[in-house]
KOLKE-543320 format. One line per 8 residues: number of its first residue (from 1); for each residue z, y, x of N, C-alpha, C. Coordinates in Angstrom, 1 decimal. Atoms other than C-alpha are relative to their C-alpha. Example, Ala and Ser with C-alpha at 12.3 -4.5 7.8 and 13.67 -1.06 7.14 Angstrom:
KOLKE-543320
1> 0.0,-1.2,0.9,7.8,-4.5,12.3,0.0,1.2,0.9; 0.0,-1.1,-0.9,7.1,-1.1,13.7,0.8,1.1,-0.8 $
END
This chain:
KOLKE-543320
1> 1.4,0.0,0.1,-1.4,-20.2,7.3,-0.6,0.4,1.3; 0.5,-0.8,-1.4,-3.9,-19.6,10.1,-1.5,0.6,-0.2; 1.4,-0.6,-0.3,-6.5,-17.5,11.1,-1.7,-0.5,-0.2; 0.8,0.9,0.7,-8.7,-20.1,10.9,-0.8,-0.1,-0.9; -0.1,0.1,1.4,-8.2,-20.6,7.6,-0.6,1.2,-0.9; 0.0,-1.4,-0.3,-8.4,-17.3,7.1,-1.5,0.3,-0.2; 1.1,-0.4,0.0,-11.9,-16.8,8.1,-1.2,-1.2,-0.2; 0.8,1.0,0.9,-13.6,-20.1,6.6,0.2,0.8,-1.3 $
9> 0.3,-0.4,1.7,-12.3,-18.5,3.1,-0.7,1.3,-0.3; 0.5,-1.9,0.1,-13.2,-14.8,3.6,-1.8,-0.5,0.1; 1.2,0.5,0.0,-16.6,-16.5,4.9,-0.3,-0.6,-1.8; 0.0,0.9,1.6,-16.9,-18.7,1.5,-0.3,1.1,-1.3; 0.1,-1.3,0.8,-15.7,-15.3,-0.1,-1.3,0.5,-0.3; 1.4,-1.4,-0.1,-18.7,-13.3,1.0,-1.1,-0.3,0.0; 1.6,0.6,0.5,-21.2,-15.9,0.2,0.3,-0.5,-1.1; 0.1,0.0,1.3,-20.3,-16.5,-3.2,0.2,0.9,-0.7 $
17> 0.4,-1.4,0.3,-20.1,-12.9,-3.6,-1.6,0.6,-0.2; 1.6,-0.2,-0.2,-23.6,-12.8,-2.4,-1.2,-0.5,-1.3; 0.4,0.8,0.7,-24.5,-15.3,-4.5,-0.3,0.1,-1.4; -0.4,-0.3,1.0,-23.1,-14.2,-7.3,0.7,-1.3,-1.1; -0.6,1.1,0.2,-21.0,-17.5,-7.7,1.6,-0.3,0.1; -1.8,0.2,-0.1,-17.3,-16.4,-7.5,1.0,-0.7,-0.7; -0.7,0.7,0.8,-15.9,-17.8,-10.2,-0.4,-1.3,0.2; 0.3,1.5,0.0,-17.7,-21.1,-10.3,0.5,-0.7,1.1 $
25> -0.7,0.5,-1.2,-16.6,-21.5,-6.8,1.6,-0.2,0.2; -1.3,0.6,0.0,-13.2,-21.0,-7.3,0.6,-1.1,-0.9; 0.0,0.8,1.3,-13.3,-23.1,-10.1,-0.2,-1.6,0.7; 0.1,0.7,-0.8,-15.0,-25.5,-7.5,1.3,-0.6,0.8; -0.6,0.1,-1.1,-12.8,-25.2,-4.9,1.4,-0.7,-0.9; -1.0,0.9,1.4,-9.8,-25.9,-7.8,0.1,-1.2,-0.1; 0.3,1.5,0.8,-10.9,-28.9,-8.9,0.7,-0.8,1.2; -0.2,0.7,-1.4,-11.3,-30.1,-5.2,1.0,-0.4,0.5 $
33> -0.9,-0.2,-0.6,-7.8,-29.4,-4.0,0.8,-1.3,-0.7; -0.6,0.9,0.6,-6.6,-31.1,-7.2,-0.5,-1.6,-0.2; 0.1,1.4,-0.1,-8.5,-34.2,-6.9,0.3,-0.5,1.3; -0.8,0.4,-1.3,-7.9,-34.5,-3.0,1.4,-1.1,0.0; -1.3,0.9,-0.2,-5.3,-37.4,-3.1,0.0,-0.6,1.3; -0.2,0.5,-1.8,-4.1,-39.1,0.3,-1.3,-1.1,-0.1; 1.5,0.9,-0.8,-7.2,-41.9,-0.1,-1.1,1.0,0.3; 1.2,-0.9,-0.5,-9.6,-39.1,0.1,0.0,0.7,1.4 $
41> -0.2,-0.3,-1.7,-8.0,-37.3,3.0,-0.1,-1.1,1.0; -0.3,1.3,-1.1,-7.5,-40.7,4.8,-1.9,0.2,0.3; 1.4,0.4,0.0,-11.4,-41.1,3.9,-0.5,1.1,1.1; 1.3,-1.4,-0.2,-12.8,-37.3,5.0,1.1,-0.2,1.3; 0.2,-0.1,-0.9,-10.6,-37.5,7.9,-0.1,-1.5,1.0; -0.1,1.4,-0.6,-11.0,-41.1,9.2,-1.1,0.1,1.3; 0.7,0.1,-1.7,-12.5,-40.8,13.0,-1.7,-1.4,0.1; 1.2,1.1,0.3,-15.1,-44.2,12.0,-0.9,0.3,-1.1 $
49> 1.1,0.0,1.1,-16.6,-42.6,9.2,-1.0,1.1,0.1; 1.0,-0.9,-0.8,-19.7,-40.7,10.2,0.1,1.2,-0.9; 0.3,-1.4,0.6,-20.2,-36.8,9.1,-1.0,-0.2,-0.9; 1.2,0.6,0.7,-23.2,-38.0,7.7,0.7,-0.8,-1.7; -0.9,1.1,1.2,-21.3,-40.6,5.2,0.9,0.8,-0.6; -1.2,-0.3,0.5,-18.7,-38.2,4.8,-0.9,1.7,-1.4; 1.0,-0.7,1.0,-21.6,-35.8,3.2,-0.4,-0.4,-1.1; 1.0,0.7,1.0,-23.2,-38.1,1.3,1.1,-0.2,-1.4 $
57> -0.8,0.3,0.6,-20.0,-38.8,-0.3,0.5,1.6,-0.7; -0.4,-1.7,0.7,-19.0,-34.9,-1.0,-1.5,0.5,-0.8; 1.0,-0.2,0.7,-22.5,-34.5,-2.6,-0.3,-0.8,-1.3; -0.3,0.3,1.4,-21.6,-36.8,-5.1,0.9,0.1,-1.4; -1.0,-0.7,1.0,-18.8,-35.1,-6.5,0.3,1.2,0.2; 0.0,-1.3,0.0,-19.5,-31.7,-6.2,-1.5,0.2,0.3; 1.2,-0.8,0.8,-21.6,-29.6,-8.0,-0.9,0.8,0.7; -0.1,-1.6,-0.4,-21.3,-26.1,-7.0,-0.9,-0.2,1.7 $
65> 0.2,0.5,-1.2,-23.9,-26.1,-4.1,0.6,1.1,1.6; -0.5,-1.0,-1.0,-22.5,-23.0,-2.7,1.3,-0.4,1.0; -1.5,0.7,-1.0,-18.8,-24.8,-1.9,-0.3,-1.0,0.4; 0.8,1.3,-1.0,-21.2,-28.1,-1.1,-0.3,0.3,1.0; 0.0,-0.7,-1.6,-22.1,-26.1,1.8,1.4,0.7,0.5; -0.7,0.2,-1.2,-19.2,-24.9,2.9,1.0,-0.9,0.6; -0.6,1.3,-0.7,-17.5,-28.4,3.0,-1.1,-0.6,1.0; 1.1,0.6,-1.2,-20.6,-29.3,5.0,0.4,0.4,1.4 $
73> -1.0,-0.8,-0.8,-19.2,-26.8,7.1,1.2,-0.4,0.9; -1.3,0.7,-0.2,-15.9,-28.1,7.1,-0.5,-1.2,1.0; 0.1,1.0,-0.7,-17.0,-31.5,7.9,-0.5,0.2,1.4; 0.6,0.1,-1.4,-19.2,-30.7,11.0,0.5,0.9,0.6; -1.4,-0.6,-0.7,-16.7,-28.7,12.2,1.2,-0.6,0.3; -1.4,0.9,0.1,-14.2,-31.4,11.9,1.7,1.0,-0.3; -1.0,-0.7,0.7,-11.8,-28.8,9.8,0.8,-0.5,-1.0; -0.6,0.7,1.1,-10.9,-30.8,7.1,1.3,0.1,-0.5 $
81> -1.0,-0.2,-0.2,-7.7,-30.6,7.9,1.3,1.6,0.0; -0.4,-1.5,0.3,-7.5,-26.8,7.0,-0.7,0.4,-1.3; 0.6,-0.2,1.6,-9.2,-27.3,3.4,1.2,0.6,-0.6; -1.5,-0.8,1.3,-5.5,-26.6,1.5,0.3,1.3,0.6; -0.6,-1.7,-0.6,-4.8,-23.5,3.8,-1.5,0.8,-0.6; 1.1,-1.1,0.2,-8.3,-22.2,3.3,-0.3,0.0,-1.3; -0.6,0.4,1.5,-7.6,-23.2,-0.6,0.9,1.3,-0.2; -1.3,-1.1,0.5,-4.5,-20.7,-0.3,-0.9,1.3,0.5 $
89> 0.6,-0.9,-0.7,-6.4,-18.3,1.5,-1.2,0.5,-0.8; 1.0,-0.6,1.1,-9.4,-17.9,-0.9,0.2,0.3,-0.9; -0.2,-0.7,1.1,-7.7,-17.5,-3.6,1.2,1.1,-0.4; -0.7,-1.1,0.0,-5.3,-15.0,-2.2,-1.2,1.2,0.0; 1.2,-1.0,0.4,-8.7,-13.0,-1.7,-0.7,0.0,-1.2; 0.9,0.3,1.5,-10.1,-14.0,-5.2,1.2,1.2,-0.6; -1.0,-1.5,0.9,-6.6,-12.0,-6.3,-0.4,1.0,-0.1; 0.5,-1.2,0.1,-7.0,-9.4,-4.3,-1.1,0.6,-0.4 $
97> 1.7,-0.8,0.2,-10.8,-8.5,-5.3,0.1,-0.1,-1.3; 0.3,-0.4,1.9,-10.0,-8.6,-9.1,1.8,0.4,-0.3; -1.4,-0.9,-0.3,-6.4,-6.8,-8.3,0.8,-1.0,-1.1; -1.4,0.7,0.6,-4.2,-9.8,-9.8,1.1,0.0,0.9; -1.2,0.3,-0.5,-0.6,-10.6,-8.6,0.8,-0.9,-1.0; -0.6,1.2,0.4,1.3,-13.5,-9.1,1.5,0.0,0.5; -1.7,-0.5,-1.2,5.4,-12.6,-9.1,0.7,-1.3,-1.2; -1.6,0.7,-0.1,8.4,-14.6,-9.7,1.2,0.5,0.2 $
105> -1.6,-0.4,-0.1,11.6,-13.5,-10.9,0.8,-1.0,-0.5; -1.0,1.0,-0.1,14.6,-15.5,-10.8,1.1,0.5,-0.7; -1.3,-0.4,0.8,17.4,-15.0,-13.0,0.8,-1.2,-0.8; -1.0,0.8,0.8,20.4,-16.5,-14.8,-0.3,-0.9,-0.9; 0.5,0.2,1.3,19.0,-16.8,-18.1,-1.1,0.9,0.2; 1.4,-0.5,0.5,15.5,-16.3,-19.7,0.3,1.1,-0.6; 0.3,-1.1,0.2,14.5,-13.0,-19.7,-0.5,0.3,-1.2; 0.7,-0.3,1.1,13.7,-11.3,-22.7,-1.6,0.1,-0.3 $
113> 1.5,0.0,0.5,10.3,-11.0,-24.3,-0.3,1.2,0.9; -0.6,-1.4,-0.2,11.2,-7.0,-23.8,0.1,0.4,1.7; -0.4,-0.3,-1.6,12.6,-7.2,-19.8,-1.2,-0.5,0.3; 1.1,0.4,-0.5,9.4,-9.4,-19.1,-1.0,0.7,0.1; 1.1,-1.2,0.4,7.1,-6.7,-20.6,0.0,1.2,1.0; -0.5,-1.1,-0.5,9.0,-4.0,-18.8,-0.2,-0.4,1.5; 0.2,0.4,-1.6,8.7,-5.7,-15.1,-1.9,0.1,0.3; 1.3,0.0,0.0,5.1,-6.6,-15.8,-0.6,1.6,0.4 $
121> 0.2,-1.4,-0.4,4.3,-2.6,-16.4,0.5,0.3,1.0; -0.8,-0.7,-1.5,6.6,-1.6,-13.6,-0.6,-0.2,0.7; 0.7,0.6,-1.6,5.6,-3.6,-11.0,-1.7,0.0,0.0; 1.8,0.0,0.3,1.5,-3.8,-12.4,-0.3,2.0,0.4; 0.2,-0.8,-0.5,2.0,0.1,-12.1,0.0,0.6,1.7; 0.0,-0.3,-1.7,3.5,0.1,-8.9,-1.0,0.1,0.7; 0.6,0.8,-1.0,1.3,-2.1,-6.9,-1.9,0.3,-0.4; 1.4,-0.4,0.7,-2.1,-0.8,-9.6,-1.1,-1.6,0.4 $
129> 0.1,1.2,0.2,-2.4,-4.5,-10.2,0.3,-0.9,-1.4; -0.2,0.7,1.2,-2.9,-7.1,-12.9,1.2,-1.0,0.1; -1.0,1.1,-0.7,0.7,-8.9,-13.0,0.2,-1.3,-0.9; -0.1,0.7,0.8,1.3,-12.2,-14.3,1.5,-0.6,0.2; -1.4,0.4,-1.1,5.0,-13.2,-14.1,0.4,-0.8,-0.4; -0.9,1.5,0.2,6.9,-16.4,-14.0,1.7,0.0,0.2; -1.1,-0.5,0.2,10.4,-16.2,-15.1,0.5,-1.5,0.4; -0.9,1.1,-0.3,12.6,-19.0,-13.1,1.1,0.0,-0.7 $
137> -1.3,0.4,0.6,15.7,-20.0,-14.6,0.8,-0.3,1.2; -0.4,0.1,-1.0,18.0,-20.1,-11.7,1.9,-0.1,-0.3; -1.2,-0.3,0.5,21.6,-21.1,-12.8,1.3,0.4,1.4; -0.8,-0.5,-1.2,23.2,-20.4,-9.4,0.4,1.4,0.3; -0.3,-1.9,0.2,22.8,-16.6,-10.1,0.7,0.5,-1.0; -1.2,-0.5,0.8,25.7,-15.3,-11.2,-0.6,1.4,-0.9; 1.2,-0.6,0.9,23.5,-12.2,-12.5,-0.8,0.8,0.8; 1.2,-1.2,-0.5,21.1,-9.4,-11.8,-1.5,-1.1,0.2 $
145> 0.8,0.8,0.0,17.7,-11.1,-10.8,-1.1,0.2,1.0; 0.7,0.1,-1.3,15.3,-11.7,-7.8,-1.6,-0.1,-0.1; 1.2,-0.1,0.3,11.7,-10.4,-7.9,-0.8,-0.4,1.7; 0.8,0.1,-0.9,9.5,-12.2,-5.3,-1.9,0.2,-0.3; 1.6,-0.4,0.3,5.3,-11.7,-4.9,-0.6,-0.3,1.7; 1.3,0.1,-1.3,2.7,-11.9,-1.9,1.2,-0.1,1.1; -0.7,0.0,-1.3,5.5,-12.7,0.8,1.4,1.3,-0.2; -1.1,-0.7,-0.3,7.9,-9.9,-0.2,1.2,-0.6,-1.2 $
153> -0.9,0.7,0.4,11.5,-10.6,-1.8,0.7,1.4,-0.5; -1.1,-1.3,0.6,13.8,-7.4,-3.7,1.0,-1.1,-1.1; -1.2,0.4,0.6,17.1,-9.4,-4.4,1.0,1.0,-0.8; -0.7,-0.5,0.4,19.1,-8.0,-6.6,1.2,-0.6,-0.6; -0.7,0.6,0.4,21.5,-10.3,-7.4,1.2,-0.2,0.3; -1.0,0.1,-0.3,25.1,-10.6,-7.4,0.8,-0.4,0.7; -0.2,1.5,-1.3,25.1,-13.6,-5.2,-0.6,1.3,1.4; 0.5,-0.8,-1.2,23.2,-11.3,-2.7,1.0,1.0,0.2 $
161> -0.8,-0.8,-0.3,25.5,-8.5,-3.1,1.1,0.0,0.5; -1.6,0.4,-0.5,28.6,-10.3,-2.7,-0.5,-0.8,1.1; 0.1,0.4,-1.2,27.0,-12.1,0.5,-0.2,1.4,0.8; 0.1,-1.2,-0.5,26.1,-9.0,1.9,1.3,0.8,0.5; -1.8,-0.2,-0.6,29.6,-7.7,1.4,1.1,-0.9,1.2; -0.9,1.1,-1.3,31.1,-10.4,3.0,-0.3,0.4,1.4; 0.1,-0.5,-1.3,29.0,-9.7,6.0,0.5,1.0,0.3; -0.8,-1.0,-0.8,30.0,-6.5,6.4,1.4,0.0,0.3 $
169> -1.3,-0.3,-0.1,33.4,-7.0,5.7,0.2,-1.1,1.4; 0.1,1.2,-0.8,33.1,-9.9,8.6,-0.1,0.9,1.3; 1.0,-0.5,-0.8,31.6,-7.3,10.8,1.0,0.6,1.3 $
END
């Protein structure tokens, strides 16, 4: 991700905060990302197609006039090309400001109803966050199970322990 990025979404943030249009915007912004297909990018970034044209065309499919301005933005900035980062980036701050978390654990086999319940609390206590978790199926894991979230990783897996071993024993 970059900085950039970064502070177009925090910007975006703090004027549909203002606004009182957070939801609708990310709701906006959503849509957006998911209709974006390669003709569209070809289109919004195509060098012969005027800022102007590239407006007229974003005001016909989109609503929301708060995120219609800040693609306006975008375009006369010639950023376009940092829409998906600033995509990731706004709604890593939409998390944080309504204290969600989005984890991923990895294990052998599907986790119980029970273990799932019990990680949720744990880690929603930990971190004093709303968690929502996604249980991979990972048949490579011999057992134990690998809880990732916001960039961090707590392996606990058998496969890790016996690589680990090895290294040391290597050492």
């Amino acid at each position: 991700m970059s900085y950039v990025a970064f502070q177009y979404a925090e910007a975006l943030f703090t004027l549909a905060v203002e606004e009182q249009q957070l939801d609708a915007v990310a709701i906006a912004f959503d849509q957006f990302i998911k209709l974006k297909d390669e003709e569209v990018t070809h289109f919004l970034d195509h060098p012969k197609v005027t800022k102007d044209q590239k407006k007229d065309v974003l005001k016909t499919v989109v609503s929301n006039s708060v995120f219609l301005h800040f693609l306006y933005v975008i375009v006369d900035n010639s950023r376009m090309e940092l829409i998906v980062d600033c995509a990731k980036e706004f709604n890593t701050i939409v998390q944080n400001q309504h204290k969600l978390m989005d984890v991923q654990v990895y294990s052998q086999k599907p986790l119980t109803a029970e273990e799932l319940h019990d990680l949720k609390v744990s880690i929603g206590t930990k971190h004093n966050r709303t968690v929502t978790i996604e249980n991979v199926v990972d048949p490579k894991i011999v057992g134990g199970i690998r809880i990732e979230f916001d960039g961090y990783v707590f392996d606990q897996t058998i496969n890790h322990y016996l690589h680990e071993l090895k290294h040391n024993l290597t050492k």
